[in-house]
C-alpha positions in Angstrom: -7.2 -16.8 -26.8 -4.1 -14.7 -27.4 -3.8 -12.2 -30.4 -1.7 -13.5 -33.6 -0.2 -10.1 -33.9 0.9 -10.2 -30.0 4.6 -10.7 -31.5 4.6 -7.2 -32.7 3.3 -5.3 -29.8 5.5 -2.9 -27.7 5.7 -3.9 -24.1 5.7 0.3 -23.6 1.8 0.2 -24.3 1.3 -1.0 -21.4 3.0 1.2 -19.4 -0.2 3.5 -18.3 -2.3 0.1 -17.1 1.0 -0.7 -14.6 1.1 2.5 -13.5 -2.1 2.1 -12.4 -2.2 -1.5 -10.8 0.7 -0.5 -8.6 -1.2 2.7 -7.7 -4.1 0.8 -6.1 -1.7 -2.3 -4.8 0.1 -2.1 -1.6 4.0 -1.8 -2.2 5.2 -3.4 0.8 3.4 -7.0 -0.2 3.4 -6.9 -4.5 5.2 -8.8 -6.6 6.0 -8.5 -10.4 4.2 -11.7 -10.8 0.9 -10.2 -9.6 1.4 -7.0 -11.4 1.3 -9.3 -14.5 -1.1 -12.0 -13.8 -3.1 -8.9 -13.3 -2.3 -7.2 -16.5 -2.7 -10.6 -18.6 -6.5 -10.9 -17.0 -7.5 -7.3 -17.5 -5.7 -7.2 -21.5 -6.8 -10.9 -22.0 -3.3 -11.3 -23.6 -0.7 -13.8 -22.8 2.4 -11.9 -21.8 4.9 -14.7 -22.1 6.6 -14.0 -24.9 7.6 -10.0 -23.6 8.1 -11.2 -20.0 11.5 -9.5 -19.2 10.4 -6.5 -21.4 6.8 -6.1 -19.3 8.9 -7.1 -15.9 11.5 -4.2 -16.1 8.8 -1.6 -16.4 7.3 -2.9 -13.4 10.7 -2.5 -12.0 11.0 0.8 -13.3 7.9 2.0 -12.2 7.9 0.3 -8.5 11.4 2.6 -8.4 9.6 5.6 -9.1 6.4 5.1 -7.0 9.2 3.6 -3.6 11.2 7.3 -4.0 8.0 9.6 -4.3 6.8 8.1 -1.2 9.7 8.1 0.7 9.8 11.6 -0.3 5.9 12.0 1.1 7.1 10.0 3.9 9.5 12.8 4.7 7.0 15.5 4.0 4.8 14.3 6.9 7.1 13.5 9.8 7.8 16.7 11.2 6.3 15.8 14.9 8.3 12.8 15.0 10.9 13.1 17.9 12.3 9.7 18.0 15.2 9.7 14.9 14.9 6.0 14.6 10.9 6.6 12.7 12.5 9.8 10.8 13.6 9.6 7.3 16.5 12.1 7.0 17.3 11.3 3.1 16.6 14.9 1.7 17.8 13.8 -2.2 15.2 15.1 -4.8 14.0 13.2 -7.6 14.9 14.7 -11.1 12.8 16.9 -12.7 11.1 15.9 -15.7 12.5 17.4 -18.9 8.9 19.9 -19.7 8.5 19.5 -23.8 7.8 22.6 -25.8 4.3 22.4 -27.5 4.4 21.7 -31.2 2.2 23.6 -33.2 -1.3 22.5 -33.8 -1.6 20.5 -37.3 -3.7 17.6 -38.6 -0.7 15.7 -38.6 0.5 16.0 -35.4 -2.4 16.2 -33.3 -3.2 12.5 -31.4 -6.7 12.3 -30.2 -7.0 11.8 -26.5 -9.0 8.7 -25.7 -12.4 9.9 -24.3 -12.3 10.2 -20.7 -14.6 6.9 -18.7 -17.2 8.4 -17.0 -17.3 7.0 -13.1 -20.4 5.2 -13.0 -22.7 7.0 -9.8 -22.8 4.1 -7.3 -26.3 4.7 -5.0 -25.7 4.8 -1.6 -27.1 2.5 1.1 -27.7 2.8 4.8 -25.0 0.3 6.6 -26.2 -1.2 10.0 -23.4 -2.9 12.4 -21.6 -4.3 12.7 -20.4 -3.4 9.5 -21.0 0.3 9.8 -18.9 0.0 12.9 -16.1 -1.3 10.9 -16.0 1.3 7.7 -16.5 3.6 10.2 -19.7 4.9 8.3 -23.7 4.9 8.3 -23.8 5.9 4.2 -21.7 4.2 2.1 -22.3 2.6 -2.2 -21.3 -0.8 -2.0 -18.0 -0.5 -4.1 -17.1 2.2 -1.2 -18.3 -0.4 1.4 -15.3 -3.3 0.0 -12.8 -0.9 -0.4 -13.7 0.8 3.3 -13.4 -3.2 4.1 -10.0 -4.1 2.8 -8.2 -0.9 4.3 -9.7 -1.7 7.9 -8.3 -5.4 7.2 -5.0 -4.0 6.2 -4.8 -1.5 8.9 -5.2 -4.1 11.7 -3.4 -6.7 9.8 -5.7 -9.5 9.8 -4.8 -11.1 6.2 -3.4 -14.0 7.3 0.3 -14.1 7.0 1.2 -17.5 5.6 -2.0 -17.7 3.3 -3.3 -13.9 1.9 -6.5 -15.7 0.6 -8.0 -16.1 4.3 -8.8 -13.2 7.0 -8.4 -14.1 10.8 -11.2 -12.4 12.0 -11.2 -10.1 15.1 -14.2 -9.5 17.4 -15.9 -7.1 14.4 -15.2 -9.2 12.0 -16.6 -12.6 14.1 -20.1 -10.6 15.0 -20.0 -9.5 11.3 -19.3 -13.4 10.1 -21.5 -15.5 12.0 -19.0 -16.0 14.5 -16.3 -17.4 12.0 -12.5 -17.3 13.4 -11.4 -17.3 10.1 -12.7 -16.6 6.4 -11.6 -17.0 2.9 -11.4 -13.5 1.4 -13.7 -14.1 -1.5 -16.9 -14.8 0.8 -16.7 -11.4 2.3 -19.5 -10.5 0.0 -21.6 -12.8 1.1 -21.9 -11.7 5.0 -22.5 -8.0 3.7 -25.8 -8.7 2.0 -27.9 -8.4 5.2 -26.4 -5.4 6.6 -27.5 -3.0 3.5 -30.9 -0.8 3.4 -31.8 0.8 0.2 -32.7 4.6 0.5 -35.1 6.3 -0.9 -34.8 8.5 -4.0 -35.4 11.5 -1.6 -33.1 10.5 0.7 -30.7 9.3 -1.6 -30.4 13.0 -3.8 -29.8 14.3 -0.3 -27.0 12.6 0.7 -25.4 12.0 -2.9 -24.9 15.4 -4.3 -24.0 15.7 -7.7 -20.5 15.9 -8.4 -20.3 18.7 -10.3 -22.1 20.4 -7.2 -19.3 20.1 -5.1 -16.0 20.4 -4.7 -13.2 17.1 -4.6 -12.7 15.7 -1.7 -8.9 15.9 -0.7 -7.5 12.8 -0.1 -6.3 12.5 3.8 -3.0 11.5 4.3 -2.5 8.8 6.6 -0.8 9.7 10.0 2.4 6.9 10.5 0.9 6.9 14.2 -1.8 5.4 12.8 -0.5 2.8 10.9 0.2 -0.3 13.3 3.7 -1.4 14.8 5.2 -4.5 14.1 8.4 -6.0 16.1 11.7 -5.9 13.6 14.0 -8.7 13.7 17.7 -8.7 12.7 19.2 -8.3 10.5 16.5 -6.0 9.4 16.6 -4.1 12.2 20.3 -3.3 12.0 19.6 -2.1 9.1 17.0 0.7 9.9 18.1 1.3 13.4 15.0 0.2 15.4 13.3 -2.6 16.6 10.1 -0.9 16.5 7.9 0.3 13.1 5.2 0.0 10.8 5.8 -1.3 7.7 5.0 1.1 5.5 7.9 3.4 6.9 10.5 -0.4 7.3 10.2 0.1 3.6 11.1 4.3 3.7 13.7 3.7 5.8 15.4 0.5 4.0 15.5 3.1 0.6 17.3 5.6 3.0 19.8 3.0 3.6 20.3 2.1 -0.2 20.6 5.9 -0.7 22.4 6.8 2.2 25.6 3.7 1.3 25.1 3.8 -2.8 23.9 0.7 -3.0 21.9 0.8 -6.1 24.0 -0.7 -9.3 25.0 2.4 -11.1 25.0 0.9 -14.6 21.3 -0.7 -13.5 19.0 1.4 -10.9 16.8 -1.8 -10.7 19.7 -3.5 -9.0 20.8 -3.8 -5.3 24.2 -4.1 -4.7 24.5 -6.0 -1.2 26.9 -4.9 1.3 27.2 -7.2 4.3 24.1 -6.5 6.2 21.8 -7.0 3.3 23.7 -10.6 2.0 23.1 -11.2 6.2 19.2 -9.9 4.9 18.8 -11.5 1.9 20.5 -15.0 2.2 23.5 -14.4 1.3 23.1 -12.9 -2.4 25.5 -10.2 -4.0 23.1 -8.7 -6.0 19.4 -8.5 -6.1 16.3 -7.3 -8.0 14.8 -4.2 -6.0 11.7 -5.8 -7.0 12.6 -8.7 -4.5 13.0 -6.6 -1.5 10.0 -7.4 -0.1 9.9 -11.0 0.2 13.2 -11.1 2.1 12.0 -8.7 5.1 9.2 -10.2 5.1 10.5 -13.1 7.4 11.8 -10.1 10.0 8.2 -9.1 11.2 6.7 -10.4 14.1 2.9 -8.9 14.4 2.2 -7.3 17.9 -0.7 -7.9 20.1 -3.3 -4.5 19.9 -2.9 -3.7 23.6 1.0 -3.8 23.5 0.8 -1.6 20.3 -0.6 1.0 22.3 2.3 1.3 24.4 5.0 0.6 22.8 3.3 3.5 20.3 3.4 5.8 23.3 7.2 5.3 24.0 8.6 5.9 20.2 5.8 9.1 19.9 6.7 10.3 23.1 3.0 10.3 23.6 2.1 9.3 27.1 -1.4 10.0 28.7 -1.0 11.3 32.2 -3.6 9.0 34.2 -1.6 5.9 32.8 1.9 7.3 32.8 3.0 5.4 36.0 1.6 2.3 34.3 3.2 3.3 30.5 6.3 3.5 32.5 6.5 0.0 34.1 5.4 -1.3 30.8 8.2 0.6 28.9 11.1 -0.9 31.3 10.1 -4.7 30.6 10.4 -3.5 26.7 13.5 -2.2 26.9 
């Protein structure tokens, strides 16, 4: 049931909870839709009435988040020797405006909302197949789903025309009872049988407090890692190669934007389309930067595994010696 007072909130309270869903989604497949479906289960509220007000800071925010990583993007590409997977744009996002400290009174002084503390999640010995596919023995179960999702991710198995449903791959058919295919939402249910509780020996062992350890840095994720996909024009003409993953399709379209001033001057949120991206997006003078996504998506063709490897090779320059000859034969049909 929605609140009677939801006329008089501000769309900008919500700003911190946005920030956060589109920290944990994956850029390259979100829509302002979900963000808000999302928002409206996690506040309970109905959203309706502020619509445009919640969808431009979603906007907003998406604009920030697509710049810092192309600016990340450029960061880690040094070994790269193949321009077409380099992003050249060097512009730097403005500084932020640092705000002199007022003085500490009893009027101005907000309370900070007390920090949640991370409920400890026990670990659990994993047995394969699913150990084979987090890639880990030890493992709490909320690890174990999120360890899950990036595998599926990584090697693309969501399947394309219906995100619900996972096409599984030979881990995944050992690990589902030989299922081809499953609906997302049953994962759980397969997991069950491949968890052993520890004991509380064993557990303090291997689950350290965390104030007895330093954080763990988070490992950036090589982009020879990340699997290849084929590019079809018009896309392609647009970022210069037929070849990429499409986490760097997306760096390389905001190079492009950058690079010929596409973005609406009066309105960052906007796209204004010169002829390759009315070719890419149907046609359309002007779009939402919001809607990239769901134009290109109809430019990727997925790649088999085997020919990933080579075609990997060839952009990274990155051939192994005892199958160059091979590489090589491979590399001419591709061209």
């Amino acid at each position: 049931m929605s609140d009677p007072n939801h006329a008089s909130v501000e769309p900008e309270m919500y700003r911190k909870q946005i920030e956060d869903i589109l920290n944990n989604s994956d850029l390259s497949i979100i829509t302002t839709k979900k963000v808000r479906h999302e928002l409206e289960h996690s506040t309970g509220q109905t959203l309706e009435p502020i619509k445009k007000e919640i969808n431009a800071i979603i906007q907003e925010i998406f604009l920030n988040l697509q710049s810092k990583h192309t600016d990340e993007s450029e960061k880690h590409e040094p070994e790269l020797k193949i321009e077409d997977l380099v992003v050249n744009y060097k512009g730097a996002t403005p500084k932020k405006q640092i705000k002199k400290p007022l003085k500490a009174t009893s009027k101005n002084i907000k309370k900070r909302p007390a920090e949640k503390k991370q409920r400890e999640m026990p670990l659990l010995k994993v047995l394969p197949p699913l150990s084979n596919i987090i890639k880990t023995e030890y493992c709490s179960r909320t690890q174990t789903v999120s360890k899950m999702w990036d595998y599926i991710r990584e090697h693309q198995l969501q399947d394309e025309s219906d995100k619900r449903f996972i096409n599984c791959d030979d881990y995944f058919k050992e690990l589902c009872d030989g299922t081809e295919r499953i609906n997302a939402f049953t994962i759980n249910k397969y997991l069950q049988k491949y968890f052993e509780k520890l004991s509380d020996e064993e557990q303090a062992a291997r689950n350290p407090k965390k104030d007895e350890q330093p954080p763990a840095k988070k490992v950036k994720k090589n982009p020879r890692d990340m699997p290849i996909v084929k590019v079809l024009p018009p896309l392609s003409d647009i970022i210069k190669t037929n070849y990429c993953s499409r986490t760097q399709t997306v760096s390389k379209i905001w190079e492009y934007i950058r690079e010929h001033n596409l973005q609406n001057p009066a309105d960052k949120r906007l796209i204004d389309c010169d002829e390759k991206f009315k070719e890419l997006c149907d046609g359309q003078a002007q779009i939402s930067s919001f809607a990239l996504n769901k134009y290109t998506q109809k430019c990727f063709v997925k790649i088999p595994e085997e020919e990933q490897l080579i075609i990997k090779r060839k952009l990274y320059n990155d051939q192994p010696q005892q199958q160059e000859e091979e590489s090589d034969d491979d590399d001419t049909e591709e061209k």
